[in-house]
N, C-alpha and C positions, 0 to 999 in steps of 0.2 A: 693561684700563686700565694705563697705562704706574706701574711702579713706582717710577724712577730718581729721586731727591733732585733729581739736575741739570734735570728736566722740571717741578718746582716753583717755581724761581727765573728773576726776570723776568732778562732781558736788556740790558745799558746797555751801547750800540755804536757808534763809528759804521759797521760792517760786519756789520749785522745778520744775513745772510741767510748769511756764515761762520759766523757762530759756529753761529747754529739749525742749519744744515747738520751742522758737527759735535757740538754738542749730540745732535741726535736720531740718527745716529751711531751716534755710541755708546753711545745708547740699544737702538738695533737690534743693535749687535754685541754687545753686551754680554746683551742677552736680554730685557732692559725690555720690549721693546717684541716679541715673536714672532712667527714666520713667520706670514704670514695676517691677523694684527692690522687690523682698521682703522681707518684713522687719521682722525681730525675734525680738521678745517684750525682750528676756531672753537676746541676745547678746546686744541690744541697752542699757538695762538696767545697763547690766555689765558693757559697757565702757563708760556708763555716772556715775555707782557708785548711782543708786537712785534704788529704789524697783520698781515692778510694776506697783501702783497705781499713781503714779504723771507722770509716763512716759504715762499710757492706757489715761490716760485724753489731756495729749500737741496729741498723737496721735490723738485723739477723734478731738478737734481743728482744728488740720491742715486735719482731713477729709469735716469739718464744710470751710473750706477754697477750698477746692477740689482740695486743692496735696496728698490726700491719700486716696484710695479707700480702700476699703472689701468686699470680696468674700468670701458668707459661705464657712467656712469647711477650706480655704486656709489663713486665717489670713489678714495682711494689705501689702498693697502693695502702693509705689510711682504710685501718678497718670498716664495712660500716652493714648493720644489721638491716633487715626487713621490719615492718611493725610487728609481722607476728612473731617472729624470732626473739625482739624487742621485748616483747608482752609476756613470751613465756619465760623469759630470765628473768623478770621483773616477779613473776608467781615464785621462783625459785628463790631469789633472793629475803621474801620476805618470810619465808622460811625460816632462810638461816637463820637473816640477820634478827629475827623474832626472837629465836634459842641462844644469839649472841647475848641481847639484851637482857635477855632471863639469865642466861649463867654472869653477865656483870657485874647481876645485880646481888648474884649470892657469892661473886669471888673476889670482885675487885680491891686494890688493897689501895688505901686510904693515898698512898703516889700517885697511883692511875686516876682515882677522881680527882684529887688537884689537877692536873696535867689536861684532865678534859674539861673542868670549871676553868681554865686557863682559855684554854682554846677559845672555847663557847664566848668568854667574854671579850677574847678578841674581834670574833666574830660579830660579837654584836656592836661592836667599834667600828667595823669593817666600811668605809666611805660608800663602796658599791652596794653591800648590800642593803645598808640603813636606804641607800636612796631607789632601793627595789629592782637595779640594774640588771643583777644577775647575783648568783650563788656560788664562783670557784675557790673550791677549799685547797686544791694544790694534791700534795701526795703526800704519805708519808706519816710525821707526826702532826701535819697540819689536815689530817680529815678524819673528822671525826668520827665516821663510821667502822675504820678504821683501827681506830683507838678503843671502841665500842667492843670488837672482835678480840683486842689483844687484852685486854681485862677482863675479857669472858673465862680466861685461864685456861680452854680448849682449844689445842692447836689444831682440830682439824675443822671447825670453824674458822679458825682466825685463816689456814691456807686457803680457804675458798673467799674469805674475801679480800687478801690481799693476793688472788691469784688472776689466771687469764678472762676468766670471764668478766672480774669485776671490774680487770682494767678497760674493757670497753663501754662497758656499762657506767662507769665513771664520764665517758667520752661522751653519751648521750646524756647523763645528768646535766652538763656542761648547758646544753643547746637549750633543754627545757626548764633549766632552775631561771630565765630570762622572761619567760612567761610574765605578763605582767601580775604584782602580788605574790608570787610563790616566792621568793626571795625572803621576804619577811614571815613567811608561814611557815617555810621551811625550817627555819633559825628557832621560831615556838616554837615548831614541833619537835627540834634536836632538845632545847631546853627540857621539855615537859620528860621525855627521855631519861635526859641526865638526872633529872631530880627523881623519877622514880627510882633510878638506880641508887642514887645516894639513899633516897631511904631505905635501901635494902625491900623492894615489892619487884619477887622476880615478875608477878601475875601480870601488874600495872606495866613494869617495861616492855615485857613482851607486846604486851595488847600496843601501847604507844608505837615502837618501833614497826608492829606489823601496819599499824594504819598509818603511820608516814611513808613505807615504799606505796602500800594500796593507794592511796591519794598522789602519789608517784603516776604509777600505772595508770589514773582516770584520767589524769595531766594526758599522757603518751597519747592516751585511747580518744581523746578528744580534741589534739592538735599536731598529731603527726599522721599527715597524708597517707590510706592504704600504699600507695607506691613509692613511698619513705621520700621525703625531702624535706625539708625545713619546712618549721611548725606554722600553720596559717595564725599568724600573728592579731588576724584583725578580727578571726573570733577566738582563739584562743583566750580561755580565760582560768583563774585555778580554782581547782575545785576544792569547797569548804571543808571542814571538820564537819560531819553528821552529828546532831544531837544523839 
C-alpha cells in the first residue's frame, strides 16, 4: 500500500487526469508506490477523490512512459525490471549519457550552465542528501541528468533520456541512491561533471559521466538480489572512484 501523504488527498481540477498522472508519479519515483506494486484503479481513485475515467487515462500515460505495466487478467502494476535487464540499461545508458556529457560540453549556452550550477548547488543544500539518506532529484528541471541531455543540443539524445526507459530507470536510481555513502558521492560525482563541462573538456565529461553510471551499475551488481528485490542493506556498500 502506497505510503505518500499526496495519495491521501482528494483532487480539485479541472485537468484531473494531469495532476493524478503526476500525483501517482511521483509516488512511483519517489518509492511510495514499488517496482511490482499492484495498483487498484477503485483504492487509487478514492484517495485521490476523481472517478475512474481521468485516473485509467494518467495510468494509461505513465504505461506510455514505462513505469506501469499490464498483465491480462491481473490489472496495472508499477514497472519493475530483472537485475539483468537492470544491468543492461545501465551499459546502454552510459553510452548515451557519455555523448550527452561530451556534446554539453561543446554546446551548452552559458543559461543552461547557470540553471545546472543552480541545481547542483541546491542539491548540495539538500537536508537528505547532506545527511546521506538518499539521492531524489524529482523530474524535470530538477534532475540533472536530465538537464545534462538538453544542453547537449542533440535531440535525439536528449529523447532517450527523457523517454521510457529512463523513466524506469530513474525508478531504480531511487532504491539504490539510499545505499549508505552513495548520496554524497553521487552529488561529487554530478559536480566533477558539471565543472568539466563548464570548462568546455568534452574528453574529461564524457569519461566523468561514463564512470558515474559504471559505479551506478557496480552499486546494482553488488546489492540487488539475482531475483531482484530490495538491496541487502547490511552488506551493501558504494563502491569508490578507482585511482
Amino acid at each position: 500500500m502506497a505510503k505518500s501523504s499526496d495519495l491521501m488527498t482528494p483532487l480539485v481540477s479541472e485537468n484531473l487526469t494531469q495532476m493524478a498522472f503526476e500525483r501517482i508519479e511521483r509516488a512511483i519515483l519517489s518509492g511510495d508506490l514499488e517496482p511490482g506494486h499492484k495498483m487498484s484503479e477503485a483504492d487509487l481513485a478514492r484517495r485521490l477523490g476523481i472517478s475512474r475515467g481521468p485516473l485509467r487515462e494518467a495510468i494509461a500515460r505513465l504505461e506510455g512512459l514505462g513505469l506501469v505495466s499490464r498483465v491480462a487478467n491481473q490489472g496495472p502494476r508499477v514497472a519493475s525490471l530483472s537485475k539483468t535487464e537492470l544491468l543492461e540499461l545501465l551499459v546502454f545508458r552510459e553510452a548515451v549519457e557519455g555523448m550527452a556529457a561530451r556534446y554539453a560540453a561543446m554546446n551548452a549556452t552559458e543559461k543552461q550552465l547557470s540553471r545546472i550550477e543552480r541545481l547542483i548547488s541546491r542539491h548540495e543544500e539538500d537536508p537528505t542528501i547532506k545527511a546521506g539518506i538518499g539521492y531524489f532529484q524529482g523530474s524535470g528541471d530538477h534532475d540533472f541528468h536530465l538537464q545534462i541531455a538538453q544542453a547537449s543540443g542533440n535531440a535525439r539524445l536528449y529523447a532517450f533520456v527523457a523517454g521510457p526507459l529512463y523513466s524506469i530507470l530513474r525508478l531504480y536510481r531511487r532504491r539504490f541512491s539510499a545505499i549508505p555513502g552513495r548520496p554524497l558521492m553521487a552529488l561529487s560525482e554530478h559536480r566533477a561533471i558539471l565543472e568539466a563541462i563548464k570548462g568546455r573538456e568534452p574528453d574529461a565529461a564524457e569519461a566523468r559521466m561514463r564512470e558515474h553510471i559504471r559505479l551506478s551499475r557496480e552499486n546494482v551488481m553488488q546489492a540487488m538480489p539475482d531475483s531482484d528485490g530490495e538491496p541487502d542493506k547490511a552488506r551493501a556498500k558504494p563502491r569508490s572512484r578507482k585511482a
